[in-house]
C-alpha positions in Angstrom: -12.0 48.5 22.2 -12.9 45.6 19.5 -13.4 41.9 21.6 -11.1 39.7 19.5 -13.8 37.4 17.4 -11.6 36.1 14.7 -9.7 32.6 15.3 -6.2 32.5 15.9 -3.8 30.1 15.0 -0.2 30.1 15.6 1.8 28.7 12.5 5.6 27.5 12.8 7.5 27.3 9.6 10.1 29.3 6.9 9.8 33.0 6.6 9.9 33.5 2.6 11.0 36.4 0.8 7.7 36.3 -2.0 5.4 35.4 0.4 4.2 31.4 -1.8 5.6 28.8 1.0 6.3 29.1 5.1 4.7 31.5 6.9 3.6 34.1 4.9 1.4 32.0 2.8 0.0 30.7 5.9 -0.8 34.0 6.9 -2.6 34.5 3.7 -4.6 31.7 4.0 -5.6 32.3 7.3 -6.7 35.5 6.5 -8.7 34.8 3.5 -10.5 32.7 5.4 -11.5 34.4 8.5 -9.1 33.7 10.8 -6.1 35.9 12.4 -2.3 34.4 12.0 0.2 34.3 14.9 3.6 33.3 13.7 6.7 31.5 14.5 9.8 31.4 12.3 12.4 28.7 12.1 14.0 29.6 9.2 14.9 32.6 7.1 15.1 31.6 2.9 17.0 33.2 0.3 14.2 32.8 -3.1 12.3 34.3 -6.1 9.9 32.0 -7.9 12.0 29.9 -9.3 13.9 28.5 -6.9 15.4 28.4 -3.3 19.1 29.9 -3.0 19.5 29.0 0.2 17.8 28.8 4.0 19.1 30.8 7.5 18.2 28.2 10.7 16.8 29.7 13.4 18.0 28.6 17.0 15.4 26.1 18.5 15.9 28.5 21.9 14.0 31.7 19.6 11.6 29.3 18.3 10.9 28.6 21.4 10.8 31.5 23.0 8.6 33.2 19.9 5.9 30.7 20.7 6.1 30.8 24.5 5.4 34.3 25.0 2.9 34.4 22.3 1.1 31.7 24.0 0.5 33.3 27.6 -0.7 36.0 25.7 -3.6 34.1 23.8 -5.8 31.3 23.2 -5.2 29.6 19.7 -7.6 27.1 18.0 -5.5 25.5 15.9 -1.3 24.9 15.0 0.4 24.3 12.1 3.8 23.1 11.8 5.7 23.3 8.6 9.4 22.9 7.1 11.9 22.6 10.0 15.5 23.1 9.8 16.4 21.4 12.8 16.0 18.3 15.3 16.4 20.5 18.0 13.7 22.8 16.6 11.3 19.6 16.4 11.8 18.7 19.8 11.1 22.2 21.3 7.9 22.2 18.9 6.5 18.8 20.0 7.1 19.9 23.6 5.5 23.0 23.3 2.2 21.7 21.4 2.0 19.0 24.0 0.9 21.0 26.6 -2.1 21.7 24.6 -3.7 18.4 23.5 -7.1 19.7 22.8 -5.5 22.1 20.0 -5.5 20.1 16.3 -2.1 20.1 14.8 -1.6 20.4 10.9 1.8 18.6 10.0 2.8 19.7 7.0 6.9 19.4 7.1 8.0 18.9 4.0 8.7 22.1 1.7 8.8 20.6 -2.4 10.7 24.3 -3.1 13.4 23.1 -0.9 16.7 21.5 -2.8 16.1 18.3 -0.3 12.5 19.2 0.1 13.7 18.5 3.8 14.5 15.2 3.2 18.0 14.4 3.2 18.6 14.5 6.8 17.6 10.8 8.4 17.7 12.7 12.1 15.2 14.7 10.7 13.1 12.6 9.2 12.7 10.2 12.9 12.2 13.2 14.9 9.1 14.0 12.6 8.1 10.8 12.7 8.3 10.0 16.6 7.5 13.2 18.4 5.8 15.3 16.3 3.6 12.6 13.9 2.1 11.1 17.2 0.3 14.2 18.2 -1.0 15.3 14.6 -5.2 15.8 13.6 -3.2 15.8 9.8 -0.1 14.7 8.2 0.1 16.0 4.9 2.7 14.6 2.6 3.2 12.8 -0.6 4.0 9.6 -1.9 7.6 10.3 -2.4 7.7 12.2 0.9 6.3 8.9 2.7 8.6 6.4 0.6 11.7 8.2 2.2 10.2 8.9 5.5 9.3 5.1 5.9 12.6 4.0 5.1 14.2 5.1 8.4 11.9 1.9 9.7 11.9 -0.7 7.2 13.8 -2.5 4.7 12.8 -3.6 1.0 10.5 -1.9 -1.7 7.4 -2.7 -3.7 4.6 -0.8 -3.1 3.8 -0.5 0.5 1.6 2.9 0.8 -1.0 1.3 3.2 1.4 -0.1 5.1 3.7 2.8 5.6 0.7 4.8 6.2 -0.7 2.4 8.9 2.9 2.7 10.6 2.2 6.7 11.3 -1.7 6.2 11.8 -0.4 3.3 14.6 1.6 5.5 16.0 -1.4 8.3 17.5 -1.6 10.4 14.0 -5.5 10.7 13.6 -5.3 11.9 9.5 -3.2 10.9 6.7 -3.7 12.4 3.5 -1.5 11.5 0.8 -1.2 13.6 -2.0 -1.0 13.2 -5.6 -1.5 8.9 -5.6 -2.2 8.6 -9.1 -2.9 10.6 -11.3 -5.1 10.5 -15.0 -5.5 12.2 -18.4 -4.4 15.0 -20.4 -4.5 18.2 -21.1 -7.5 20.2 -19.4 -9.1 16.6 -18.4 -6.2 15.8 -16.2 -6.7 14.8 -12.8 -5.0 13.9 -10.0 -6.2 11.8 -7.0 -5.3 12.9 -2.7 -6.1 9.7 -0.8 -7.2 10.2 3.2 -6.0 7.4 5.7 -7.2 6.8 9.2 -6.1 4.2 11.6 -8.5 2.1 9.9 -7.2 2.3 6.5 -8.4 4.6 3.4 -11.1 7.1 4.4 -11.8 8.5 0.6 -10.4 9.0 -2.1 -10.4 13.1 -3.7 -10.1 13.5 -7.6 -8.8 16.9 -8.8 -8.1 19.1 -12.2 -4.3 18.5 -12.3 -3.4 22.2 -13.5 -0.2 22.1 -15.7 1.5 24.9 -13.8 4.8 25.1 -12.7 3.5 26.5 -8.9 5.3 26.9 -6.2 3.2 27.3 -2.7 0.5 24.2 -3.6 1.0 22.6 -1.0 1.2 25.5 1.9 -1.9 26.6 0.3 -3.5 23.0 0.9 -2.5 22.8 4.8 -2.8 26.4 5.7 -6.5 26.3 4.4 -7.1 22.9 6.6 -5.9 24.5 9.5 -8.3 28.5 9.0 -10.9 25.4 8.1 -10.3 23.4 11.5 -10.0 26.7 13.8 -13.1 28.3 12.6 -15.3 25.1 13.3 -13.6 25.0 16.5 -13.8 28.8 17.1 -17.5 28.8 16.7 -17.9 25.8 19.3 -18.4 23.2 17.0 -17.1 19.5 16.9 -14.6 19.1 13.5 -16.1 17.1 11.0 -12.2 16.8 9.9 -12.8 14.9 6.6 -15.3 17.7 5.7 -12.5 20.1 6.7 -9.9 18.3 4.3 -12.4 18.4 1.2 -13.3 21.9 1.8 -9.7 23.0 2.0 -8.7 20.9 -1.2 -11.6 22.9 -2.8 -10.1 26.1 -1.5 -6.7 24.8 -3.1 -8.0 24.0 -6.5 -9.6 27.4 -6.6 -6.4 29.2 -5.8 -4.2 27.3 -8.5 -7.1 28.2 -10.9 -6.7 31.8 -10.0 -2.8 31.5 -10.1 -0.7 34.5 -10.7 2.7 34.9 -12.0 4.7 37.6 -10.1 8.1 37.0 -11.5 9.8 34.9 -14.0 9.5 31.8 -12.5 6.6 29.4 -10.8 2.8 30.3 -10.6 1.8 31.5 -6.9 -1.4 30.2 -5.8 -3.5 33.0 -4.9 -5.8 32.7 -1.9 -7.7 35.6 -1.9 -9.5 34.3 -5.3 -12.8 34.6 -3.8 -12.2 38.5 -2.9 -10.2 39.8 -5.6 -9.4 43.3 -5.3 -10.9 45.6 -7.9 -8.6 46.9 -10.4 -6.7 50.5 -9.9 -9.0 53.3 -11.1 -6.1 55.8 -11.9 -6.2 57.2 -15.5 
């Protein structure tokens, strides 16, 4: 019998048919960077790569349960929390990660591939933002995504991205990075720009090839690789250096959009195991 030396992480999101968003690429992630996936699904989606036909909730009570039992099994390192499809499944997530404070928590909830991108519920959007945002390492969303999450708390508009950020950051969130603030050029000398918020204000800004694309599973790619990041450094006993953790897995990112693949007839699936590919069939 093997000791178990690989990190785990237990991952709560979407269960996807071709394996870009939700769990699966989370799995994949974690895997291609050394770590072992435990998972946890709230929601079952009808897609190809195109699009998303529709999404199956799954009872908070299963969520629940999935994650209870697999916890007084084993020790994880890190979680990840992704696209929800309830409030009742929020609540019985924060309440479950609570009772492990010294585990990092990747909050990545908002899935673009959605039709809403799990945005048009304001429930929703509060329960992220006041039980599950307090005890997150890293929130990961975008501009758009913070524009309608901070409009269950304030009025007016103008550009307020500091300000809504500082309201999450105030509110026990350690990391915010925002992705895709601005973005510059054309053609193979686009970029984009991530920007990384503490409770102090901006932390750095990260400039990036903007790929043309379409992909579908960027951003899944982005916070699955932060959390395999976080749990090994944490696995191996060593204090998280998590701003070093973010630019390494926005490398990681970068590398698996440049190594894209198209599997159907729709979007470009980042592929994560760029580093490794697998030799080519040798059959005649």
């Amino acid at each position: 019998m093997q000791i178990q030396t690989s990190p785990l992480i237990l991952t709560f999101g979407v269960s996807d048919p071709i394996g870009a968003v939700g769990i699966q690429a989370d799995l994949a992630c974690f895997s291609a960077l050394g770590c072992h996936g435990l998972s946890v699904t709230t929601g079952i989606l009808i897609a190809d790569t195109a699009r998303v036909e529709d999404l199956q909730e799954v009872d908070a009570d299963w969520v629940c349960d999935q994650a209870r039992v697999v916890l007084e099994d084993m020790t994880v390192a890190a979680f990840k929390v992704g696209a929800l499809s309830s409030v009742e499944q929020a609540s019985a997530i924060a309440e479950i990660v609570s009772d492990y404070p010294d585990v990092p928590l990747i909050l990545d909830p908002f899935l673009s591939s959605l039709p809403d991108s799990g945005l048009a519920d304001d429930d929703m959007l509060v329960a992220i933002r006041q039980i599950l945002v307090p005890q997150a390492s890293v929130l990961l969303l975008t501009q758009v995504e913070l524009a309608r999450m901070a409009e269950t708390w304030r009025d007016g508009g103008g550009d307020m991205l500091k300000e809504d950020v500082a309201e999450l950051t105030g509110m026990g969130c350690e990391y915010v990075l925002v992705k895709c603030t601005s973005t510059s050029g054309n053609g193979a000398a686009a970029q984009l720009t991530n920007t990384l918020f503490d409770e102090n204000g901006v932390v750095g800004t990260f400039n990036w090839q903007h790929f043309p694309g379409p992909f579908v599973g960027a951003g899944s790619t982005l916070s699955g690789a932060l959390a395999a990041l976080m749990a090994r450094t944490i696995h191996a006993g060593d204090a998280v250096d998590t701003v070093d953790a973010i630019q390494a897995a926005q490398e990681f990112t970068v590398g698996a959009l440049a190594n894209a693949q198209r599997f159907g007839m729709g979007k470009l699936v980042p592929n994560k195991f760029f580093a490794h590919p697998i030799p080519p069939s040798s059959k005649p």
